[in-house]
N, C-alpha and C positions, 0 to 999 in steps of 0.2 A: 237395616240398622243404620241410624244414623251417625255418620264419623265425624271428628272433630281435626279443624287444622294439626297440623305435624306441630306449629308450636306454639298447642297448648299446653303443654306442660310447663314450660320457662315462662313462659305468659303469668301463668298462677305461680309459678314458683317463687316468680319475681315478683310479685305483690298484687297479679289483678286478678278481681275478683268476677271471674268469669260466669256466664251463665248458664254451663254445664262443666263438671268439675273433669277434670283428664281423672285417668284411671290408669295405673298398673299396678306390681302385685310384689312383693318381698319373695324373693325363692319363685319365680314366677320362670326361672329355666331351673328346670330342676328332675325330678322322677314321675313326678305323675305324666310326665309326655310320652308318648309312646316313642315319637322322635329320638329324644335323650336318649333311652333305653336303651334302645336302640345301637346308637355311640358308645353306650356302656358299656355292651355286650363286649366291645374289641378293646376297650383302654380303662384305666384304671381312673383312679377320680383326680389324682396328682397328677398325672399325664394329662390328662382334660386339662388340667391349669393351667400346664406350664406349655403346653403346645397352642400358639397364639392361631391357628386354625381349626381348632376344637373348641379353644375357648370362645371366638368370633362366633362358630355358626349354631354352637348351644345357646349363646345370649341372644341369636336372634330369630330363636326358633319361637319362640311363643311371641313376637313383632310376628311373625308372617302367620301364625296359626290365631291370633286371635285379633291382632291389630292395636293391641297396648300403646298407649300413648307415651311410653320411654322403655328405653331398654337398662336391662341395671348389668353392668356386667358381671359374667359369672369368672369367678374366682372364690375366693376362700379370706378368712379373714386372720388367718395365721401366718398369710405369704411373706409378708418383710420379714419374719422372724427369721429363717433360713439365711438371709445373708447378714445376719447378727449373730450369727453361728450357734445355732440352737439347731435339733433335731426332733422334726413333729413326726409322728406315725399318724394316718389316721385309721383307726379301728371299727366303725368307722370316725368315729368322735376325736379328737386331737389326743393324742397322748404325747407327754414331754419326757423323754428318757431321761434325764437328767435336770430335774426339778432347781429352778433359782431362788435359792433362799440367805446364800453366805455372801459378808459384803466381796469378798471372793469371784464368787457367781459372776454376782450384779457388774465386777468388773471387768470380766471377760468377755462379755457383751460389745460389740463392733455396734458402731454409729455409721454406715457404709455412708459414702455418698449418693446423690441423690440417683445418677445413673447406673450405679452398682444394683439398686433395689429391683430386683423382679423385671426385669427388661419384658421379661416375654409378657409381662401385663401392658406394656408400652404399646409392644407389637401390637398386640391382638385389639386395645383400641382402636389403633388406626388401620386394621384391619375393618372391625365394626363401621365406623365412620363413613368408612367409604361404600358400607354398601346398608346402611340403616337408614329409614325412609323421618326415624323419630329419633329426639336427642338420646344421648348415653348421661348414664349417672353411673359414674369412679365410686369408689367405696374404701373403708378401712376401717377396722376393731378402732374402738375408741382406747387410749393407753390404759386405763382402769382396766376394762375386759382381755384385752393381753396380758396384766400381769395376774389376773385371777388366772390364766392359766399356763403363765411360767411357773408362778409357786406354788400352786396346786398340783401341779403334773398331768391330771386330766380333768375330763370332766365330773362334774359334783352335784348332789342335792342341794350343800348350804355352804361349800365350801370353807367350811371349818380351818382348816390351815393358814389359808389365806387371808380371812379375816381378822385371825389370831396374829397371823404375822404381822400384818399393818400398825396393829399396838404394840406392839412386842418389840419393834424397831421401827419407828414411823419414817425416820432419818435415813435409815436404806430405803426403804417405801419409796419416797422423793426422788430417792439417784434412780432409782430403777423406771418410776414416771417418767423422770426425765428422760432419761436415755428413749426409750416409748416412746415419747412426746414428740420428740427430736425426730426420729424415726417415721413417724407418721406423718408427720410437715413433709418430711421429702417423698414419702412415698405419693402421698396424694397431689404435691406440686407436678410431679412425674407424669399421671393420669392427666392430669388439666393440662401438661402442655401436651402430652400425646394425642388432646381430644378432647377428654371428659367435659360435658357440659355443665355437669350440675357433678356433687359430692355427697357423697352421705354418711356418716361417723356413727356405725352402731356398736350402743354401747351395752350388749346383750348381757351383762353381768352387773349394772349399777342398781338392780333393783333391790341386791341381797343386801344393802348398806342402808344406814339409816341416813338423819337428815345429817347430823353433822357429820360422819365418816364422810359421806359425798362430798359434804364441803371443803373439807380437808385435803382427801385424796382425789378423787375422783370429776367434780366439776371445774377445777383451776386449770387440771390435763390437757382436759377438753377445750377448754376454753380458749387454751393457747394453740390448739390446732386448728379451731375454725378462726383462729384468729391472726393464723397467719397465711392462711387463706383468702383475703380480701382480693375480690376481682368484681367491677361491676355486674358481670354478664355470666357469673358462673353460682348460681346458689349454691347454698350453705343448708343441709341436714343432717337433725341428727337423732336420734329414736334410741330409747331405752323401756326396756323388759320391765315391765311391772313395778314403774316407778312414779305411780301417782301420788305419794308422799315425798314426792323429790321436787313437783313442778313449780315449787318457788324459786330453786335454784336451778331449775331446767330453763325458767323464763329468763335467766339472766345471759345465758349462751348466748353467745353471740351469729346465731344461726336464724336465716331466713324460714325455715321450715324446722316445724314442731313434729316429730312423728309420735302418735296417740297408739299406745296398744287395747284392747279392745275389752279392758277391764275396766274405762275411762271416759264417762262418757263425752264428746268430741264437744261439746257445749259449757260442759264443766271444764275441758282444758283450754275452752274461749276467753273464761274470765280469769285466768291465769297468763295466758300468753294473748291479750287482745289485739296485737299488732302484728300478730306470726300469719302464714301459711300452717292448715293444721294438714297434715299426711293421715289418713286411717281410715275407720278403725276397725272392720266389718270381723268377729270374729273369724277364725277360718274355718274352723269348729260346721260352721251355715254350711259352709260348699257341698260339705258332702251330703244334704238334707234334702230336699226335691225343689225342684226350678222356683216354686209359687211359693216357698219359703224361703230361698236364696232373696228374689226379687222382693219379696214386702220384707225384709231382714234391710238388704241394700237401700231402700228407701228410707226405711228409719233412719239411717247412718248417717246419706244425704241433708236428712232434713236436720239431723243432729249438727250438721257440718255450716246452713247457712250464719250469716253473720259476718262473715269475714273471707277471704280465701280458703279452699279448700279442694286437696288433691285426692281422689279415692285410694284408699289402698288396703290394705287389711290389719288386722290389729299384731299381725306376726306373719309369719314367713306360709305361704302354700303347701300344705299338707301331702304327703308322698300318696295316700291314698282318696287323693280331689279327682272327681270325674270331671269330663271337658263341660258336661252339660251345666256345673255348678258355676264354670269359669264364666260360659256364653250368658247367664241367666245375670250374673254381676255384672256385664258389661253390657247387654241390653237394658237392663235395669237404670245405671248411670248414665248412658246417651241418650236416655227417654226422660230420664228426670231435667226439668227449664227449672233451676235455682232462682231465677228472677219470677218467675210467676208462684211457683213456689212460696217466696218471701211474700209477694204481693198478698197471696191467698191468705196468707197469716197475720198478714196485718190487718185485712180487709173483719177476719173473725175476729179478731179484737183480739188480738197477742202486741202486745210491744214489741215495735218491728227492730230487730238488731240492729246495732251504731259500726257503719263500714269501718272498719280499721283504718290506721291512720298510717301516710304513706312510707315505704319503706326510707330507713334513713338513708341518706348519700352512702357513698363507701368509695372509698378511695382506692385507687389501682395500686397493686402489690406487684411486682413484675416474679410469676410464677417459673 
């Protein structure tokens, strides 16, 4: 199998449009490893977090078992809330014992400082760091998907509460983003100076919202995290759940990487975002289907993906029951596919050859 530089990933992230795309995987440390399981067996999943030696060698167990082009660390995407003085169970899904709905609530919320937040996600970077062969991508709930579930209390179909409350008090809505907002600029400055090379802001809850709610609440949040984020040499991602009636204001974020989930085809999110890096979008749904379906699924994706940058990944997070053969068949598949001949081959049959994107713009140093 043929491998690709250690950094190809920041290479594409950063705007170049390589000629085989890097590849990792959402949820890519997770259950389906025998490895993990394994760790599982003796600690519980919030002890996995908070222990920055469990957290280290679960993110880079699928680096050494499959050879992934980035490592994404694992953690959880509720962890700042804990030193905001909130209390998560996970069941396994987040439960909020005491749901944020009163301007009451919303006030009692701590804005900690930037070193108060999760220390042990610090550690365990530079834990990673020093012994990952490929970059780390930091991560954190986008402020939207956090507060779908402080006022929610857990997880939801449609979350009915939560969308009710947004109208119902939009003016609390805002302090509560804010405080979020606030929250998440420091948690993610934290990771980037501990390490983190690249960021990724998912916002697993922006899809239940229409265009304008998004506008309102949920893309200005955002926009203020990846936007105080500016660092030349650290990309900016960010991926929302089934939000392809969103990608007019998705193109507006100020994020070098687009992540596409896989309800979307990666060509159709080209002429929406022509100047992005697109992340995606292989259902995951494939993995579990046999090699020769995995690998011509994977292809299509590829071929969906030329035109511009583009990083393999899947259209959502790695499925607990993915066998390794579906993993190995995706990542043979993508070192085997030449995007440059590829392209050529398409244009040679008479397709209109796609217009390279245009280069990423300057970005000014933000001292993180």
């Amino acid at each position: 199998m043929k491998g690709l530089p250690v950094s190809s990933y920041l290479e594409t992230a950063l705007g170049g449009n390589s000629a085989r795309a890097p590849v990792w995987m959402m949820r890519q440390a997770g259950r389906y490893l025998p490895e993990y399981r394994a760790v599982k067996e003796k600690y519980d999943f919030w002890t996995m977090c908070r222990t920055p030696e469990l957290a280290a060698e679960i993110t880079l167990q699928p680096v050494r078992r499959f050879g992934m082009d980035a490592a994404i660390l694992f953690s959880d995407i509720m962890t700042p809330l804990f030193d905001m003085g909130v209390q998560v169970d996970f069941t396994p899904a987040p439960v909020i014992a005491d749901p944020v709905r009163t301007a009451a609530d919303v006030r009692r919320l701590r804005v900690p400082e930037q070193d108060e937040i999760a220390p042990f996600v610090s550690a365990a970077i530079q834990l990673i760091r020093a012994d990952s062969p490929v970059p780390l991508i930091g991560f954190a709930a986008a402020p939207l998907t956090l507060a779908t579930y402080l006022v929610q209390g857990s997880g939801s179909k449609h979350f009915m509460e939560f969308r009710s409350w947004l109208r119902t008090d939009p003016a609390l809505a805002s302090e509560l983003l804010g405080k979020l907002t606030e929250v998440t600029i420091r948690y993610l400055r934290a990771q980037v100076a501990a390490g983190a090379q690249a960021v990724q802001l998912f916002d697993s809850w922006a899809g239940l919202h229409d265009i304008a709610s998004y506008r309102e609440f949920g893309a200005p949040s955002a926009a203020a995290v990846l936007g105080a984020l500016v660092r030349p040499e650290v990309p900016r991602g960010y991926f929302a759940v089934h939000a392809a009636h969103l990608m007019d204001a998705v193109a507006d974020l100020p994020a070098e990487i687009i992540g596409v989930d896989w309800r979307t085809p990666l060509r159709v999110a080209r002429t929406t975002c022509p100047t992005r890096v697109l992340q995606g979008n292989l259902d995951p749904a494939v993995l579990l289907a046999a090699p020769d379906v995995v690998r011509r699924e994977t292809e299509r994706v590829l071929r969906d993906g030329l035109g511009g940058p583009h990083i393999f990944n899947l259209g959502h997070g790695v499925d607990l029951h993915t066998p390794e053969a579906g993993v190995h068949a995706v990542l043979e598949a993508v070192r085997d596919f030449d995007r440059t001949a590829e392209a050529a081959h398409g244009a040679a049959d008479g397709a209109v050859a796609p217009t390279p994107p245009a280069a990423p713009n300057e970005r000014e140093v933000d001292a993180l």
